[in-house]
N, C-alpha and C positions, 0 to 999 in steps of 0.2 A: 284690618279685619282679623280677627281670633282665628287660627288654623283652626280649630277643633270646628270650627261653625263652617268655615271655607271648605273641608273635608266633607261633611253633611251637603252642604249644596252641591256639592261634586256628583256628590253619591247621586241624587236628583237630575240629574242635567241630563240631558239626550247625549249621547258620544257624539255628536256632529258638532256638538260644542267645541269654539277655537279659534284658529286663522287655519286655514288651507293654504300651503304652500310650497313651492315648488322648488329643491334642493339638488344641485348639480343634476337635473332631468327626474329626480325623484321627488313623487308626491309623498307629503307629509302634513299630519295635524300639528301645531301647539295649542298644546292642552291647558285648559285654563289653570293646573294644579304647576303647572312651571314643567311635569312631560313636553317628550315629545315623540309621539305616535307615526309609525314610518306601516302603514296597511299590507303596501309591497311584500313586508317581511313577516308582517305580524309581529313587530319590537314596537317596545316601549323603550325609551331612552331618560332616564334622571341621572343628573350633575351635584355633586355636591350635597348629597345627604348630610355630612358633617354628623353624623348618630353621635350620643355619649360627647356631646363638648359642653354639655353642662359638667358632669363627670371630671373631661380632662380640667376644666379649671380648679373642679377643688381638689384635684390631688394638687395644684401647685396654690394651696391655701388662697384661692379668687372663689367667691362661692356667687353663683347663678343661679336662678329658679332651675330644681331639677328635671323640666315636663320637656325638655325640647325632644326627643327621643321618642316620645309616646306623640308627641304631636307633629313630628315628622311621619310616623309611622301610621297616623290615619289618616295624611293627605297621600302617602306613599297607596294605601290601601285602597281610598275612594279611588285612585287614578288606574289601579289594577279593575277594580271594582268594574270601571266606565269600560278599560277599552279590551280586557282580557285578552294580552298580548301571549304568544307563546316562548317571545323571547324578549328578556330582559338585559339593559344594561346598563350598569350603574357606575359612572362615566370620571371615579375617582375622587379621591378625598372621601368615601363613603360614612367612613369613621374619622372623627377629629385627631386623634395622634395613634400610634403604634399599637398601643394598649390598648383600644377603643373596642375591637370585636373581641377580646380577650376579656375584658373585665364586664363583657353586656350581661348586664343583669339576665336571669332565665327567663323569666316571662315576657322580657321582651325576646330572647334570643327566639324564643319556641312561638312567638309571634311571626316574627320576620322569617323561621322554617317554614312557617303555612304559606303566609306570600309567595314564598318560594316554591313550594311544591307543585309538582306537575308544567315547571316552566323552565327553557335553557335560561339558567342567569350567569350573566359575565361582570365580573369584579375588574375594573380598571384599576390599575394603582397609582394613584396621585402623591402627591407631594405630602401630604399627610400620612397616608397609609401607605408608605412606596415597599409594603412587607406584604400587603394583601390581604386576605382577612385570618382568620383562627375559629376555628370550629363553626364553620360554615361550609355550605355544601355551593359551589360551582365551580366557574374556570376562571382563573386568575389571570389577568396579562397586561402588558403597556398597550396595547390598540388590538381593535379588530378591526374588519371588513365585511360590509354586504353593500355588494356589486358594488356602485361607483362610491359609496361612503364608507369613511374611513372615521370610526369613533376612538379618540384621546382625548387624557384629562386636559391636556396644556397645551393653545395652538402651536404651532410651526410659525417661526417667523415668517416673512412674506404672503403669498399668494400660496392656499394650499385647495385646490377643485375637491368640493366633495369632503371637505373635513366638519364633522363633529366634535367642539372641544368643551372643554368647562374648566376651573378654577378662576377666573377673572371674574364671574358673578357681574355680568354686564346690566345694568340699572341707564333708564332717562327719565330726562324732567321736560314736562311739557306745560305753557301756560294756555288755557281757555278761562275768558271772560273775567281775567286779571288773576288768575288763580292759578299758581303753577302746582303740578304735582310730579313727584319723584316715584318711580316705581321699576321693581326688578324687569329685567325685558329679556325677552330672544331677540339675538342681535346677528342679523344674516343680509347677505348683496345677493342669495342667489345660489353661489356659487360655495358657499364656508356658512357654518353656524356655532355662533358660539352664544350655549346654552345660559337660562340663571339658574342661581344656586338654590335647589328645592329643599335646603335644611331650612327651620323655622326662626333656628338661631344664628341666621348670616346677615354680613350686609351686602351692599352694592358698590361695584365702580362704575363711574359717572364712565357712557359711553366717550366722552372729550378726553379721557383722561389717555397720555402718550403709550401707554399698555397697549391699546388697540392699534396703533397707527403701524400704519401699512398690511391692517388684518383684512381690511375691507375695499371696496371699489366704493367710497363716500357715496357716488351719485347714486348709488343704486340701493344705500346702505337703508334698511328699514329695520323698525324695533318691533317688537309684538308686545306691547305690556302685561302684564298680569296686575288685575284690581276687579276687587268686588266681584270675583267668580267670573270674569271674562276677561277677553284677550281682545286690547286696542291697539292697530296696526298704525305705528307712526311714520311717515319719510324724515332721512336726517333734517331736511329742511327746517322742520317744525320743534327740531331739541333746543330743549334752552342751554345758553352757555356753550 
C-alpha cells in the first residue's frame, strides 16, 4: 500500500486502532503506522525513521526516488495526529547517515519543528546517526527510561525485561489459503519489543534470521503485523520458514 494513502487512513481510524498489549507489566497499543503508544506515559515511540536516505544515496552517485522524507513525515504526522502523545521517542537511526538532519531540506526541517512542538522529544542515536541530530530541538541520548521500560536503538544480547529496541526491522511471512505474505511486524514475548522500521524506505529481517536468537522466549514469541492499515497478531507457530 502507498504511504501517502496508508497516512490518510490513519488519519480516519478511531486511536483504539492496533493490538493492545502487555510489556514487562506495561499496557501498550501498536499502532497500525508501525508506532507504538505506551497511555501510562502519554509517549509515542518510532524506530527507524531513516529521514533523507533518498538524499544519502545520491551524494554517493545511487539515485532513488527523492519522496521518502515527505512520506515518512505523513505517516510520522497521522500517528501524532491519532494518538497526541506528550512525549515523543524516536528510537535511532532517525536520519540515514551523519549528514542526514544537516542537509534536511527547510520545508521539511520547519515541518518536523511543528510535529515537534509543544512535545518532550528524545533522539536516540543509532548506528547511523551515532552524532544525533543538527539543528533540531530535543534531548539527544543512547537509552532512556520510563518506569520498568528501557528505550535503545540496538537490543542487548540475551534476555533484557522491559527493553524497547529497533534497528533489526523485524518482518514475518505468514501463509493463509496457500498464500504467504511477508510484512514488517512488532516482535515481542512479553517481556522485550523490538520495534519495525517506520521509514518508508526500509526493509525487513525475516523474524528466523540468527540476529534475533536468544532475543526472545520463542514459545511466547508473537509478531503484530502491519498491512492494509491494521495490525495482525501472529504466534511463532504460524511464521513461515
Amino acid at each position: 500500500m502507498n504511504r501517502m494513502v496508508l497516512a490518510q487512513q490513519l488519519r480516519n481510524q478511531a486511536p483504539a486502532a492496533g493490538a493492545a498489549i502487555s510489556l514487562a507489566g506495561v499496557e501498550a497499543v501498536c499502532d497500525p503506522s508501525g508506532a507504538l503508544f505506551l497511555p501510562a506515559f502519554d509517549l509515542l515511540c518510532v524506530s527507524d525513521l531513516h529521514l533523507e536516505k533518498g538524499a544519502a544515496f545520491a551524494r554517493r552517485r545511487q539515485l532513488l526516488p527523492p519522496y521518502d522524507t515527505a512520506a515518512t513525515l505523513d505517516l510520522l504526522e497521522a500517528a501524532l495526529a491519532r494518538r497526541n502523545p506528550a512525549i515523543v521517542v524516536s528510537l535511532g537511526d532517525s536520519f540515514h547517515d551523519r549528514a542526514g538532519s544537516g542537509h534536511l531540506p527547510l520545508p521539511y526541517r520547519e515541518r518536523l519543528k511543528g510535529l515537534m512542538r509543544g512535545r518532550q522529544w528524545i533522539w536516540i542515536t543509532g548506528n547511523h546517526d551515532p552524532d544525533g541530530v543538527e539543528g533540531l530541538e530535543g534531548e539527544t541520548c543512547e537509552d532512556v527510561s520510563f518506569g520498568p521500560l528501557t528505550f535503545r536503538h540496538e537490543p542487548k544480547a540475551g534476555q533484557a525485561r522491559g527493553e524497547v529496541a529497533g534497528h533489526l526491522h523485524p518482518a514475518a511471512a505468514v501463509t493463509r489459503r496457500e498464500k504467504t505474505v511477508r510484512r514488517p511486524c512488532f516482535a515481542t514475548d512479553g517481556e522485550r519489543l523490538v520495534m519495525p522500521s517506520f521509514g518508508v524506505l526500509t526493509g525487513g529481517l525475516d523474524l528466523g534470521h540468527r540476529a534475533f536468537d536468544g532475543l526472545f522466549d520463542r514459545q511466547n514469541l508473537v509478531a503484530h503485523l502491519l498491512h492494509g492499515g491494521r495490525v495482525y497478531t501472529v504466534p511463532a507457530a504460524r511464521f513461515k520458514g
